[in-house]
N, C-alpha and C positions, 0 to 999 in steps of 0.2 A: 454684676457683683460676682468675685469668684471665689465658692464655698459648694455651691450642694447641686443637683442634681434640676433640669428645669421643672420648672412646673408652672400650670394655671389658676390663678385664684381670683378669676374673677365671674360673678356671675350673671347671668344672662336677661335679668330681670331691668340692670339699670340701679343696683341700689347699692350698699357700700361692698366690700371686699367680708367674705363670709368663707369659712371654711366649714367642711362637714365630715364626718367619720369618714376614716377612709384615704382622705388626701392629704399625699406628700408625710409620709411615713416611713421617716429610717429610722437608726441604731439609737435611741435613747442614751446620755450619758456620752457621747462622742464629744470631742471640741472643734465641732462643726459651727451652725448658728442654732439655737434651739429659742423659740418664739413661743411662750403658752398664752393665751386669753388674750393675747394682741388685741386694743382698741383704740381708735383715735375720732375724735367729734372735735369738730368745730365750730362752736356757736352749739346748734340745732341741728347742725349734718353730722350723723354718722358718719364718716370716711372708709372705716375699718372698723370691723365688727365680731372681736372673741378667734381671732384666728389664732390656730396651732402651726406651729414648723417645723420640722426637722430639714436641716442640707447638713450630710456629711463634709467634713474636711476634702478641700483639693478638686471639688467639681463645682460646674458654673452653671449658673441658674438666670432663667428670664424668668419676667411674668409675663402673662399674655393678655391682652383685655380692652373692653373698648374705654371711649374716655369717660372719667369722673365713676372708674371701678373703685380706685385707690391701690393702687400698683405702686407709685410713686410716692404717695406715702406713705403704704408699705414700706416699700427700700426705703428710705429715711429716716425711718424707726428702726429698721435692723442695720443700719448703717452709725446710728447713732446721734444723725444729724436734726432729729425729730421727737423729742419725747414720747413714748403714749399717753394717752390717755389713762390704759390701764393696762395692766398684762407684764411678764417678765420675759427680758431676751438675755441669754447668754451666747458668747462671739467666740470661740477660742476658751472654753472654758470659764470664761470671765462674764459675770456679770453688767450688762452693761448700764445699770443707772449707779452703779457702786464705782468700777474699774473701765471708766469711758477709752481713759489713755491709751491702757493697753491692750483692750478689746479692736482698738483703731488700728495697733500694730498688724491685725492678723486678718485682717478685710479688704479686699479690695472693692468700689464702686467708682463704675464706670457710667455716670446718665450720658445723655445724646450729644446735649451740650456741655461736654467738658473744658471746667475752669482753668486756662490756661493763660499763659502770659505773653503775645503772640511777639516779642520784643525781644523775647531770651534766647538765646541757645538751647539745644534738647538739655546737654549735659551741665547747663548752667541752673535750669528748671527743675531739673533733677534733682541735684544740690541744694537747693533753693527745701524740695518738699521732704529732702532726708534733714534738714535742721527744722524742719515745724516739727518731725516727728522724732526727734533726738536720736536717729539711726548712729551707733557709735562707730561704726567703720562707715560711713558716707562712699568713700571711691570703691568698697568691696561691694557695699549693695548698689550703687550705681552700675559698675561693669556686669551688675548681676540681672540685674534689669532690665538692659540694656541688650544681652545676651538672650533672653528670656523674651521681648518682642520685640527681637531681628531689628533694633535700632542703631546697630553700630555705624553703620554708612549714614546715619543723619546724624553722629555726636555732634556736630559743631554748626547744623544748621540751624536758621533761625525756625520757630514756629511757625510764626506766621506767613510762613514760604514752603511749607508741608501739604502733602494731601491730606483730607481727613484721616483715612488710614493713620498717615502718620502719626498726626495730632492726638487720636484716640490713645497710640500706642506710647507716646510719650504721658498723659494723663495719668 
């Protein structure tokens, strides 16, 4: 995900994602991502549990953790892809159970296994993800992109004939 600074939220006990005074604390008020009371339960499991966030604009964040911390459902709630339970996020200034749209425009999320179409061309897939998200110059933020993770020497190859490198970078 590229917005804020890395950090760890997960704790060492085994039980859901928990934040405590203290962590992962910027500039209030920024149009970075800002996360308050974050929770998510499924059934009977807690997943996430009342966490705060702050990532500035413009820096890139991991979580760290072992499995079934809730990392991952973490980022799918700050990504959009995941409701909470409880709690508000704001992306780019926008609230994101109000303004999903455009809070999407200003996020990038990258999981392990990125959805791709291993059939396409880079610059065809490209194309393809600037019309889901109504990019109105499509060739300007493609070449911009494209410039941005060193993918111009793959415009025209297929996907599925990439190293992961590549693959990630066209995602």
């Amino acid at each position: 995900m590229a917005i804020g600074p890395a950090a760890e939220h997960a704790p060492t006990s085994g039980g859901p994602v928990q934040a405590t005074q203290g962590q992962v604390r910027g500039t209030i008020g920024h149009a970075g991502i800002i996360a308050r009371g974050l929770s998510k339960r499924f059934g009977r499991l807690q997943a996430v549990d009342g966490i705060d966030l702050d990532f500035e604009p413009g820096a890139v964040i991991g979580f760290l953790g072992h499995n079934g911390a809730g990392k991952t459902t973490t980022m799918r709630m700050l990504c959009g892809v995941l409701p909470p339970t409880s709690g508000t996020i704001s992306v780019g200034g926008y609230d994101l159970r109000t303004h999903g749209r455009a809070a999407a425009r200003v996020v990038g999320y990258l999981p392990e296994g990125s959805p791709l179409y291993p059939e396409l061309r880079v610059h065809e897939y490209l194309a393809f993800r600037a019309r889901l998200y109504g990019i109105t110059q499509p060739a300007h933020a493609i070449d911009s992109a494209m410039d941005r993770c060193g993918l111009n020497d793959a415009r025209a190859r297929i996907i599925g004939h990439l190293s992961k490198g590549f693959r990630q970078g066209s995602a």
